[in-house]
BATORLUM-298939 format. One record per residue (C-alpha): residue number from 1; y, x, z. Coordinates in steps of 0.001 Angstrom, whole numbers. Example, Ala and Ser with C-alpha at 12.3 -4.5 7.8 and 13.67 -1.06 7.14 Angstrom:
{node 1; {-4500; 12300; 7800}}
{node 2; {-1060; 13670; 7140}}
END
This chain:
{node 1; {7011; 40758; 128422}}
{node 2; {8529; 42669; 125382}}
{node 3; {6603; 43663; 122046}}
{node 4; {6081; 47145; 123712}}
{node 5; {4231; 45767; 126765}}
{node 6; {2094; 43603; 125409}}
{node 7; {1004; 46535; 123299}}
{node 8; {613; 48392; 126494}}
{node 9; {-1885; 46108; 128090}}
{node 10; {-3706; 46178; 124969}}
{node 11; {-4272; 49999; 124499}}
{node 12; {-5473; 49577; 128201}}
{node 13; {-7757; 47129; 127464}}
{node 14; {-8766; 49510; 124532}}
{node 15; {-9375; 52391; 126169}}
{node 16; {-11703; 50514; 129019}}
{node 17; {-13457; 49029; 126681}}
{node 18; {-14439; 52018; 124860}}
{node 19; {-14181; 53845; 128082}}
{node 20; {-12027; 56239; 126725}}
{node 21; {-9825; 58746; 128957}}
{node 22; {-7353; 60282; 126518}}
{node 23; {-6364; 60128; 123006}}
{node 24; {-3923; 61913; 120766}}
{node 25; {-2720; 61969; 117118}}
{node 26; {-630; 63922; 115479}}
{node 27; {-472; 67971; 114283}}
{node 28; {-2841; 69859; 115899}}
{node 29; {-1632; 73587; 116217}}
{node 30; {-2932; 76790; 117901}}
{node 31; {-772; 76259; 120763}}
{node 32; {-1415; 72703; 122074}}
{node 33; {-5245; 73513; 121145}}
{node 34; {-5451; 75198; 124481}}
{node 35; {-3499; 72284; 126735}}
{node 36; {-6238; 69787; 124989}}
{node 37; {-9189; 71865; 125697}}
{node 38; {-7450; 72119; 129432}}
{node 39; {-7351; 68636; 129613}}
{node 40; {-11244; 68029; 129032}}
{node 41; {-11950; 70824; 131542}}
{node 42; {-10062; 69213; 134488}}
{node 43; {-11564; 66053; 133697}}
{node 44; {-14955; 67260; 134151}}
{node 45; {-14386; 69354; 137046}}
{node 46; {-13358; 66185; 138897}}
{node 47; {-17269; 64368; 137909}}
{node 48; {-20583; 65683; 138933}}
{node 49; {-21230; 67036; 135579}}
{node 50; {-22958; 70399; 135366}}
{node 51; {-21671; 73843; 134245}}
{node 52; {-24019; 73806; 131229}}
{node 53; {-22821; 70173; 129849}}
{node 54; {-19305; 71398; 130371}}
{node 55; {-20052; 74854; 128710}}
{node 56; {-21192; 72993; 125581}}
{node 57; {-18921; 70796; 124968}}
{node 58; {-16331; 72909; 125649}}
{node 59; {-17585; 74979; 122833}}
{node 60; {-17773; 72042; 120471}}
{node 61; {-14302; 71113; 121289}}
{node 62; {-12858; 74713; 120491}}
{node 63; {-14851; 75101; 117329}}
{node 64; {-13851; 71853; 116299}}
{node 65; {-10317; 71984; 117126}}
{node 66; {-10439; 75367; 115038}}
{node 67; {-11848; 73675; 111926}}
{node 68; {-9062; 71343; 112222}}
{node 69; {-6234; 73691; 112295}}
{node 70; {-7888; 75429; 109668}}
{node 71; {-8092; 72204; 107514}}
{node 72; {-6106; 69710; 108194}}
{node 73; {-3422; 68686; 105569}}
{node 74; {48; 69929; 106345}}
{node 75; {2123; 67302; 104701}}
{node 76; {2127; 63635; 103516}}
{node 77; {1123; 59955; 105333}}
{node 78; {-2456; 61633; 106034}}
{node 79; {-996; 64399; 107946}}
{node 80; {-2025; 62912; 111813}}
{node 81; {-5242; 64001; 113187}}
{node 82; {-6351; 62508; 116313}}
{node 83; {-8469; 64180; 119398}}
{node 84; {-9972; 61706; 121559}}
{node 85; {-12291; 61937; 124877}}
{node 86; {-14405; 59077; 126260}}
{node 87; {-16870; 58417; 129383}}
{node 88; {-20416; 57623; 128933}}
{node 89; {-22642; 56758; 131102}}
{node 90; {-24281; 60092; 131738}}
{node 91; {-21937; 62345; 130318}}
{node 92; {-18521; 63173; 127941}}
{node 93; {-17996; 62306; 124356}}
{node 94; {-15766; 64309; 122155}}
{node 95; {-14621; 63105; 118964}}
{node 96; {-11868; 64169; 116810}}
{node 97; {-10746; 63078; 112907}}
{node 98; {-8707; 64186; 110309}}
{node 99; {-7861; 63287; 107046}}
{node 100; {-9504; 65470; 103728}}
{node 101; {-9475; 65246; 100213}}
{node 102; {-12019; 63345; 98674}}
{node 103; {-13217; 66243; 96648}}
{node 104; {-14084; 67864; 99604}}
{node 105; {-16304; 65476; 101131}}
{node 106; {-19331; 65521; 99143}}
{node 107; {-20192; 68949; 100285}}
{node 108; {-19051; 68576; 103561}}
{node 109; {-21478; 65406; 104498}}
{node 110; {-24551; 67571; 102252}}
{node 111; {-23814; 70454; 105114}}
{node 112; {-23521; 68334; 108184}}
{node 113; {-27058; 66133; 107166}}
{node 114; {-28634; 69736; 106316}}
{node 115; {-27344; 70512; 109823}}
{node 116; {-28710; 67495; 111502}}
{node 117; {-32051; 67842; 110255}}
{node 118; {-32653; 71264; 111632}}
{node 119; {-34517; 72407; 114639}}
{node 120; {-32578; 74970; 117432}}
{node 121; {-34321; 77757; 115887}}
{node 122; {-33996; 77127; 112249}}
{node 123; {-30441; 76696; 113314}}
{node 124; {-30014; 79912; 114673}}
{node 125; {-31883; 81507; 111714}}
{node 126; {-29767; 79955; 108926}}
{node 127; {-26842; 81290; 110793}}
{node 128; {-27373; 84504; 111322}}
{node 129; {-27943; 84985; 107412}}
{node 130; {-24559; 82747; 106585}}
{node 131; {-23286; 85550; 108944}}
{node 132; {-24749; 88267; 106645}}
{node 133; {-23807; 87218; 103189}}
{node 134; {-21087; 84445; 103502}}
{node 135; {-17499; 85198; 101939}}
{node 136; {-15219; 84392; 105001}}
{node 137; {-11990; 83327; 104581}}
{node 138; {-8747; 81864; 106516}}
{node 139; {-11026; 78251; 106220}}
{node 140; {-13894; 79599; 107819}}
{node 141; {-16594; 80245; 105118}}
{node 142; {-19963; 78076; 103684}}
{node 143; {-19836; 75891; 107245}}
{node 144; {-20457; 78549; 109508}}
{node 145; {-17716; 76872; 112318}}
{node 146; {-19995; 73530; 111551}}
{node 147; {-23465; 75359; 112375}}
{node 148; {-21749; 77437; 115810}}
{node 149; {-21033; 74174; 117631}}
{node 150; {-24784; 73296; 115982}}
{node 151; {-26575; 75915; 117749}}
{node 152; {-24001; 76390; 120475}}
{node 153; {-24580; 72848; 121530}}
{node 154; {-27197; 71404; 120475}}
{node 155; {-28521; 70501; 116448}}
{node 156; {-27223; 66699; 116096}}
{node 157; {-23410; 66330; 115101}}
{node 158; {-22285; 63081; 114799}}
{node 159; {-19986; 62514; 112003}}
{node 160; {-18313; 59265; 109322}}
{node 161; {-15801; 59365; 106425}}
{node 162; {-13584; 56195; 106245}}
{node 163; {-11421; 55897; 102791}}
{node 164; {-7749; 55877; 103082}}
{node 165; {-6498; 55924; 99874}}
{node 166; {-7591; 57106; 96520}}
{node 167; {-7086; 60967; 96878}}
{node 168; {-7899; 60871; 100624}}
{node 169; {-10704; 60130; 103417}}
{node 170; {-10912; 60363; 107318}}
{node 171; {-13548; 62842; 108888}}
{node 172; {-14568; 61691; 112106}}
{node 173; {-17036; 64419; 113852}}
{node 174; {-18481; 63525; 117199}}
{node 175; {-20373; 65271; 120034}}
{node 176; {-22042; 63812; 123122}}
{node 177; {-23530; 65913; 125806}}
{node 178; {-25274; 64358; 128749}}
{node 179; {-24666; 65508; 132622}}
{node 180; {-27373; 67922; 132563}}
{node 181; {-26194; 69801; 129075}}
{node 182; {-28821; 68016; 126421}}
{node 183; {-26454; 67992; 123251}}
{node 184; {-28474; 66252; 120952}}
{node 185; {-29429; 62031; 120548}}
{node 186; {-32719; 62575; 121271}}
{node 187; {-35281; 59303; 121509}}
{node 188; {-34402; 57041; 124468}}
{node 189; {-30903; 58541; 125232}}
{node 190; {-28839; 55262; 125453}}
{node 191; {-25532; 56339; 123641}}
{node 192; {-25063; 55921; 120083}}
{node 193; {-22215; 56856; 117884}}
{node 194; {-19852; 54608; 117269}}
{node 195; {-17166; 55791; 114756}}
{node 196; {-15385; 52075; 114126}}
{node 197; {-14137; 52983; 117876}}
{node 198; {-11915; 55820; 116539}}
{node 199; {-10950; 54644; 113415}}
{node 200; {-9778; 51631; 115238}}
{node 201; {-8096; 53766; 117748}}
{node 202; {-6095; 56184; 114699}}
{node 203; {-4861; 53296; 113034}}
{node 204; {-3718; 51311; 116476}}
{node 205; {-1676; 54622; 116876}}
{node 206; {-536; 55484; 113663}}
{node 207; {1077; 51674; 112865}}
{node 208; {2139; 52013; 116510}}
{node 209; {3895; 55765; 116169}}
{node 210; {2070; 56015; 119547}}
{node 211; {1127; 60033; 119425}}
{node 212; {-63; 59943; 123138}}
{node 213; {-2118; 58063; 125503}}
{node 214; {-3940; 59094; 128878}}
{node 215; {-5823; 56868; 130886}}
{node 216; {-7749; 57348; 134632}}
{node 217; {-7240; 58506; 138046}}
{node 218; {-4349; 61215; 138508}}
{node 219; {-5659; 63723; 140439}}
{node 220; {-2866; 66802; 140766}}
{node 221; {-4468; 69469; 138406}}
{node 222; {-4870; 66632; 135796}}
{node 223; {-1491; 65530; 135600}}
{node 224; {-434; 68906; 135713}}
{node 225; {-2228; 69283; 132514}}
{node 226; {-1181; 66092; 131615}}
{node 227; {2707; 67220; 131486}}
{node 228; {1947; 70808; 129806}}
{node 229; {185; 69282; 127184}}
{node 230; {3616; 67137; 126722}}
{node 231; {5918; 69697; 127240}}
{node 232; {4282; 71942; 124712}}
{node 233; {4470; 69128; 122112}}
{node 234; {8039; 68654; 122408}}
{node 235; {9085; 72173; 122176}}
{node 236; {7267; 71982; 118960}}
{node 237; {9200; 69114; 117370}}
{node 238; {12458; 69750; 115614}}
{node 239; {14110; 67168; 118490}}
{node 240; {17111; 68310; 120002}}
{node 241; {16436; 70190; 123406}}
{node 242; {18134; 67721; 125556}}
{node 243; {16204; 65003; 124085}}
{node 244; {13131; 67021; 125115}}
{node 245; {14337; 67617; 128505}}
{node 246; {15111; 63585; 128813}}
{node 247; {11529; 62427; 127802}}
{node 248; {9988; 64995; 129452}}
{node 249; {11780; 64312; 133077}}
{node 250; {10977; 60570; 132204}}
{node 251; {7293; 61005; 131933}}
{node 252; {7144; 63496; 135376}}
{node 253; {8990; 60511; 137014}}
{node 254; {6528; 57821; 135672}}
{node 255; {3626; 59697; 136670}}
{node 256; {4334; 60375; 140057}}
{node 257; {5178; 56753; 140155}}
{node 258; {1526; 56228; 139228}}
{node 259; {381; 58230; 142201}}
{node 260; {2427; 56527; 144566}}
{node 261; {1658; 52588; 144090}}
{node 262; {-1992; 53695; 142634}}
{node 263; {-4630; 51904; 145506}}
{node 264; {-7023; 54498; 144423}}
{node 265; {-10013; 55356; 142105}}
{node 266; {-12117; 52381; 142666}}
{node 267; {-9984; 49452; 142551}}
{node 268; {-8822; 50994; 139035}}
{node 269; {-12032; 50992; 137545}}
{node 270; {-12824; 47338; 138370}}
{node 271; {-9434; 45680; 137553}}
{node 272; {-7121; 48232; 135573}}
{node 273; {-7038; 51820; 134916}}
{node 274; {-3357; 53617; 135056}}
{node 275; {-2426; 54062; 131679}}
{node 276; {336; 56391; 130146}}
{node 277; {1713; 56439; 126658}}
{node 278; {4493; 57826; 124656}}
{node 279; {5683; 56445; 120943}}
{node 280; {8909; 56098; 118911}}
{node 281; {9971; 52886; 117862}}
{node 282; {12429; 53212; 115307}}
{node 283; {15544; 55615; 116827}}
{node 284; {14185; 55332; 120483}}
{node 285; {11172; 57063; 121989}}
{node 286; {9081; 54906; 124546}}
{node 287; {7563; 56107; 127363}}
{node 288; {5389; 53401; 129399}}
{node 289; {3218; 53507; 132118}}
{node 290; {948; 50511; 133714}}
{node 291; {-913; 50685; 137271}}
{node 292; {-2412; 48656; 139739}}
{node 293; {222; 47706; 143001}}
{node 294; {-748; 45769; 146051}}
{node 295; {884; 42457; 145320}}
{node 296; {2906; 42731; 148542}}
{node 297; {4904; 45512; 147408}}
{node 298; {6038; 43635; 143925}}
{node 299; {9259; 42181; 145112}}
{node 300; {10767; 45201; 147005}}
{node 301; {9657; 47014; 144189}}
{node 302; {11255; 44236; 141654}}
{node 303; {14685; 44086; 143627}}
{node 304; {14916; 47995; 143181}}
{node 305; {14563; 47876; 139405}}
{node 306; {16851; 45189; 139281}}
{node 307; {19793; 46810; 141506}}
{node 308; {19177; 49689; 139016}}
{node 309; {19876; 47937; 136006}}
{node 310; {22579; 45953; 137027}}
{node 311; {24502; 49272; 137585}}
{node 312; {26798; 51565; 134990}}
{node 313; {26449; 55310; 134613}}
{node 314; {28848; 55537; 137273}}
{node 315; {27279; 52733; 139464}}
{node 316; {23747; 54523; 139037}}
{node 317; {25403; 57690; 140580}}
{node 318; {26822; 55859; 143612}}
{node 319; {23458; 54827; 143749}}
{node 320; {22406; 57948; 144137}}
{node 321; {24666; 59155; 146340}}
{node 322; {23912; 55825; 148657}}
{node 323; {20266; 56670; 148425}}
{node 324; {20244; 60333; 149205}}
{node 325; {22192; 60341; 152616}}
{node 326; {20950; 56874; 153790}}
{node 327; {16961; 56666; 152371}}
{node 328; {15680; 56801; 155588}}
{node 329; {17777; 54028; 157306}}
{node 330; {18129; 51328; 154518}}
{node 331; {15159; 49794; 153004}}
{node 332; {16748; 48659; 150090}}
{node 333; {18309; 52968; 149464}}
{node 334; {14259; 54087; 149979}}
{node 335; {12303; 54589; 147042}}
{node 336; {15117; 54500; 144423}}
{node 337; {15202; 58737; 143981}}
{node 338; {12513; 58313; 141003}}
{node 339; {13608; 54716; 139445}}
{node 340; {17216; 56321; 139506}}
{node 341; {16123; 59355; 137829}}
{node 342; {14282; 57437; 135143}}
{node 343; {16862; 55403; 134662}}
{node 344; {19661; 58273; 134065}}
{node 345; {17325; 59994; 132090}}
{node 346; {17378; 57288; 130076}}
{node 347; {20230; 55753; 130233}}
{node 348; {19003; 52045; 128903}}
{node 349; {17740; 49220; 130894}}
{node 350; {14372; 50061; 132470}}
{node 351; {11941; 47086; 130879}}
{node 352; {9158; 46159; 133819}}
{node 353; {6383; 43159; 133949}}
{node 354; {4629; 42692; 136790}}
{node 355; {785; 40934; 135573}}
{node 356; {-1317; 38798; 138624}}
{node 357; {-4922; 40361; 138533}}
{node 358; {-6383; 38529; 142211}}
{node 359; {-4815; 37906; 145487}}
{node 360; {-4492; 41533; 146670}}
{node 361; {-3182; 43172; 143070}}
{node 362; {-764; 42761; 140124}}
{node 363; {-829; 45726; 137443}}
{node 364; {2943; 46992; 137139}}
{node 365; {4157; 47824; 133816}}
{node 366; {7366; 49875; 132958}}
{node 367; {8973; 51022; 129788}}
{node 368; {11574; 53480; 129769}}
{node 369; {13545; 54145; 125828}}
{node 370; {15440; 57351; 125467}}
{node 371; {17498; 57142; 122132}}
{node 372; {18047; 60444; 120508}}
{node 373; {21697; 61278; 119619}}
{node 374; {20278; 60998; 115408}}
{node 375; {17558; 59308; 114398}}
{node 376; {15044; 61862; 113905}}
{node 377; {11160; 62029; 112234}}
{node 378; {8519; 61923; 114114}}
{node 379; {4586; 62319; 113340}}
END
């Protein structure tokens, strides 16, 4: 298994142990705002989770995501904030970070305890007169964004500062909302905030230039999602457009690969969750995906992927050709359409590990590198 796998495996080990479903660092901006608060809607459609829970911490997510644009630093090694959901066992967590200046913390963690040790209605009081008399500017004005996801969703925020150098620290803020909407840790709820799980998470992607990860069962509206999200983070790169195109194809291909070997919902949950991811490694970009595949499909699946990359450019579109008329007549043509595309896409070697789980399953690992035509800068 390469460097790149192995890492794979253990960001899906990661995100099952802290049951978490997506994760991404980098700039947040206006525009991919809306394709992360998409993503955390389709999720939750797809659970039992009521309208109200939903509601709420939809609103904490688009207040929160709002503070960030608002004050997030533009420029440096600090400049990657990171948006993260997770599964608990009655509801959603939400937590995002990003990194502030140190003199800005003080008052910050004064506002959010103030917060915290209000009541709903004291809540609502001290914000209608921050409303009245506060100065509001382009950052929002005396924490009035930190007391609307307060009384919009409940009066607890969860929140930590880790150091990261002398001029800077991390803000983690946190929200969990149960199934039935409560948004507050209330005595005898049994999840607790755990902000070592995110910090952990930020760094594994930062010193891993991983910027994207998404984890769980593909259902069609979330992958949809899953690929705007993408595709709006591309366009705004300063990548060439070609480059975009390649990575983007790649990761449709990959996905839908997902949803054709995945043996469903269940089985994933118990011995491997798919798992997509997207990094740059130097002057290549890797995509990788990992899923579950009945162990009787590995070698017709291996032979494939090694016809593939014993082939040229010209060999891979013979290939093609082969594959197109006679698919349906050759079992060795069927099933290459995707793994060629991939393949040309990327035009490297597609890198593939197939792990033993039992009897019945291995979990199928492939990396795909696309190597831009100048090494380009990549946050």
């Amino acid at each position: 298994m390469t460097e790149n796998m192995v890492l794979t495996t253990g960001v899906r080990d990661k995100m099952a142990r802290d049951r978490l479903m997506f994760a991404y660092r980098g700039l947040v901006t206006n525009e991919n705002s809306s394709f992360l608060l998409s993503l955390l809607d389709k999720e939750m459609e797809m659970s039992d989770f009521s309208f109200i829970g939903r509601k709420r911490l939809f609103i904490f997510m688009l207040e929160d995501l709002q503070n960030i644009t608002r004050h997030t630093l533009k420029t440096g090694h600090e400049v990657g904030s990171i948006v993260a959901y997770s599964k608990t066992d009655n509801g959603y967590t939400v937590s995002t970070g990003n990194a502030i200046t140190k003199d800005e913390v003080s008052d910050l963690r004064k506002r959010l305890e103030e917060i915290n040790m209000m009541g709903p209605e004291q809540i609502k009081e001290v914000y209608r007169t921050v409303l009245q008399v506060a100065d509001l500017t382009d950052k929002g004005g005396a924490g009035l964004g930190l007391l609307e996801m307060a009384r919009k969703t409940g009066n607890r925020l969860d929140f930590n500062f880790s150091p990261l150098d002398n001029n800077h620290e991390y803000f983690i803020l946190s929200k969990t909302v149960d199934s039935g909407g409560k948004g507050e840790h209330a005595p005898g709820m049994t999840e607790t905030f755990n902000p070592g799980q995110i910090i952990d998470l930020e760094k594994m992607m930062f010193d891993n230039g991983i910027y994207f990860i998404w984890t769980g069962h593909l259902s069609h509206d979330l992958g949809k999602e899953v690929l705007s999200f993408n595709e709006t983070k591309l366009h705004e790169t300063d990548i060439e457009n070609n480059l975009q195109k390649r990575i983007f194809t790649v990761l449709i291909e990959l996905l839908q690969n997902m949803a054709e070997f995945s043996p469903g919902m269940n089985a994933g949950k118990e011995l491997g969750m798919p798992v997509a991811m997207i990094k740059a490694d130097g002057n290549f970009f890797i995509v990788t995906s990992g899923n579950l595949i009945r162990r009787d499909e590995v070698e017709n699946l291996r032979e494939k992927l090694d016809i593939i990359n014993r082939e040229d450019e010209a060999g891979k579109k013979a290939l093609l050709k082969r594959a197109l008329v006679n698919q349906n007549l050759d079992v060795k043509t069927t099933g290459y359409l995707g793994l060629l595309e991939i393949a040309r896409h990327s035009g490297e070697k597609l890198e593939y590990s197939f792990i033993d789980v039992n009897d019945e399953y291995s979990y199928y690992v492939v990396e795909v590198k696309i190597r831009p035509k100048a090494k380009q800068v990549w946050i």
